[in-house]
C-alpha positions as CSV (number, residue, x, y, z in Angstrom):
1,X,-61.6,129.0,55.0
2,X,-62.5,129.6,51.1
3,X,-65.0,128.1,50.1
4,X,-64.7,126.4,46.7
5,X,-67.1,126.2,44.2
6,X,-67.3,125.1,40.8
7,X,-69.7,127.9,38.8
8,X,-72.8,127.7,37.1
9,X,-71.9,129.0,33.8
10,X,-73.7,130.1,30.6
11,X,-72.3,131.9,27.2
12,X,-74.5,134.0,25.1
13,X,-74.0,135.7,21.9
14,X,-74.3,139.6,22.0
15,X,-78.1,139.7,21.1
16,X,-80.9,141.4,22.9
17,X,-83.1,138.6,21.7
18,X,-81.1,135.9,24.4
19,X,-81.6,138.1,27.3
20,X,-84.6,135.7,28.4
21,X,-82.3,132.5,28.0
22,X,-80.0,134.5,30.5
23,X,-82.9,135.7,32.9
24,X,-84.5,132.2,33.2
25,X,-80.5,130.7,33.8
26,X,-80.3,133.5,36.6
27,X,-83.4,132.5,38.0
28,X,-83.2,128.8,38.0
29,X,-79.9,129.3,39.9
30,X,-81.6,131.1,42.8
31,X,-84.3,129.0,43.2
32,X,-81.7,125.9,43.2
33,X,-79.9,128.1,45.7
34,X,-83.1,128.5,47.6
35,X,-83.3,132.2,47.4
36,X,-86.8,133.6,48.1
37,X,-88.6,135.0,45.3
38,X,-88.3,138.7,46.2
39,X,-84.5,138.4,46.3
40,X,-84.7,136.0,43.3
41,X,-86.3,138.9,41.4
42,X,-83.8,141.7,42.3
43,X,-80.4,139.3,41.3
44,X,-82.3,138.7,37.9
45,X,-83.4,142.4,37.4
46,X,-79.7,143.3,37.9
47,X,-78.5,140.2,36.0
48,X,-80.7,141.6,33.4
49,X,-79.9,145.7,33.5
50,X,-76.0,144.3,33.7
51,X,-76.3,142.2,30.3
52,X,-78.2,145.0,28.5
53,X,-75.6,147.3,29.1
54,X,-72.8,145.0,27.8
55,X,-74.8,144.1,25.0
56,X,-75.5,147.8,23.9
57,X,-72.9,149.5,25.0
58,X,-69.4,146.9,25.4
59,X,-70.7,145.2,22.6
60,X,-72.4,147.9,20.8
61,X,-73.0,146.3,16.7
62,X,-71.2,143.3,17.7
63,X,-73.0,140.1,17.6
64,X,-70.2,137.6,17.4
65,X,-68.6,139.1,20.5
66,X,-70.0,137.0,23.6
67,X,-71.3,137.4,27.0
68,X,-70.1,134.4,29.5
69,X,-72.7,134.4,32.7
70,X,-70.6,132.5,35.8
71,X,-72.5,132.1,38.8
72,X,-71.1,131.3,42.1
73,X,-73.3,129.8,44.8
74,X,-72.0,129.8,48.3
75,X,-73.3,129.5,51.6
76,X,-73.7,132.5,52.6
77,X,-74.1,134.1,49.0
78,X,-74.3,134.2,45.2
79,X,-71.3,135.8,43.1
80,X,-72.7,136.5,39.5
81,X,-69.4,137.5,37.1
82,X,-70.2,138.9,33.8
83,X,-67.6,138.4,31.7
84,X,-67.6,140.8,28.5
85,X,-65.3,141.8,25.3
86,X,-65.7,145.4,25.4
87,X,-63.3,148.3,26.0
88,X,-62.0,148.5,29.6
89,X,-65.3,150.3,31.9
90,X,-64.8,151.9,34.8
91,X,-67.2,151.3,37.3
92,X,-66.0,153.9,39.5
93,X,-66.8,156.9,36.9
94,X,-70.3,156.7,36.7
95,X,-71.9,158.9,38.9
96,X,-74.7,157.8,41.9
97,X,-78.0,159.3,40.6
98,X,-80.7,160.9,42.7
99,X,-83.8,158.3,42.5
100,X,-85.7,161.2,42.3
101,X,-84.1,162.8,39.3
102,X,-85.9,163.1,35.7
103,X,-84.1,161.7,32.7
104,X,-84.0,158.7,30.0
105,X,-81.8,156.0,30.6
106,X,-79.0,155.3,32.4
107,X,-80.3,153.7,35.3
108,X,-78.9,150.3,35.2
109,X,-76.2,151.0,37.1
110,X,-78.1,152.8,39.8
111,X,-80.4,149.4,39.8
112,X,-77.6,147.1,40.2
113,X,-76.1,149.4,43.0
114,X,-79.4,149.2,44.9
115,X,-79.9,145.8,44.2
116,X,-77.0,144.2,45.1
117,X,-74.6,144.1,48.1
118,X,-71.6,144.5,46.4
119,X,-70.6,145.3,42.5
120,X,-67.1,146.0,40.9
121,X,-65.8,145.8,37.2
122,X,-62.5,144.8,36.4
123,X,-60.4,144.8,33.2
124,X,-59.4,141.6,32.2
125,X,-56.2,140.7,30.8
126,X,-56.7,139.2,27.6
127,X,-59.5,142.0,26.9
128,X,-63.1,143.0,28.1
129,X,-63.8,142.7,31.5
130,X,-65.2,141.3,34.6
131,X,-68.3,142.6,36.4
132,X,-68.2,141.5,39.5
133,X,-72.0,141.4,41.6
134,X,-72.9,140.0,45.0
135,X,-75.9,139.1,46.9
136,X,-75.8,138.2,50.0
137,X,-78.2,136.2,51.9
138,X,-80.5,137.4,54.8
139,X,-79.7,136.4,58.4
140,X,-82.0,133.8,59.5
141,X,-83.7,136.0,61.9
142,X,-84.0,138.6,59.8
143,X,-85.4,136.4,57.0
144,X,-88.1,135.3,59.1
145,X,-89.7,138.4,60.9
């Protein structure tokens, strides 16, 4: 059974000086979700890497173009979708860095890989696109030992 869910949703403008609105939107949604504060932190860090990357690189000089933050809370989960208006990205291309290799930048996607259990990007049909990222809750069991 699918589980339906209406979505917690937020719209930005493209503007590095709103990232904290988003990261305190993120937040409040896991701790409404009752997500302990260690995995609390990861969803926001990769909430956070994920909206600087649209913002400065989708988005790059484009501060009437908007970021729309839809998040998902089910049982066993949260689905955060970033929806941009940028040129089609392909997840898929960027490579999986060595954590141990020395260079500026372009770690966010590494981040949101480790941080979360699943991430995709998909072009959307009336332009920009989707990215797609999941976290997944611990098993009770797990959660407590």
């Amino acid at each position: 059974m699918v589980e339906k869910v209406a979505p917690w949703n937020l719209t930005i403008a493209s503007d590095l000086r709103l990232l904290a609105m988003a990261r305190s939107f993120v937040e409040t949604v896991c701790q409404a979700a009752g997500f302990d504060p260690c995995t609390t932190h990861a969803i926001v860090l990769a909430a956070d890497e994920a909206l600087n990357n649209i913002i400065r690189h989708a988005h790059q000089d484009r501060p009437e173009a908007v970021v729309q933050i839809q998040c998902y809370l089910r049982t066993d989960d949260i689905e955060i979708r970033l929806l941009d208006e940028g040129e089609p990205f392909d997840l898929s291309a960027v490579p999986h860095l060595d954590p141990g290799e020395l260079r500026v930048g372009g770690r966010g996607v590494f981040l949101m890989r480790s941080l979360m259990d699943e991430l995709s990007c998909q072009p959307r049909g009336e332009g920009g696109n989707t990215l797609r990222m999941v976290k997944r809750r611990a098993p009770e069991r797990e959660a407590a030992g």
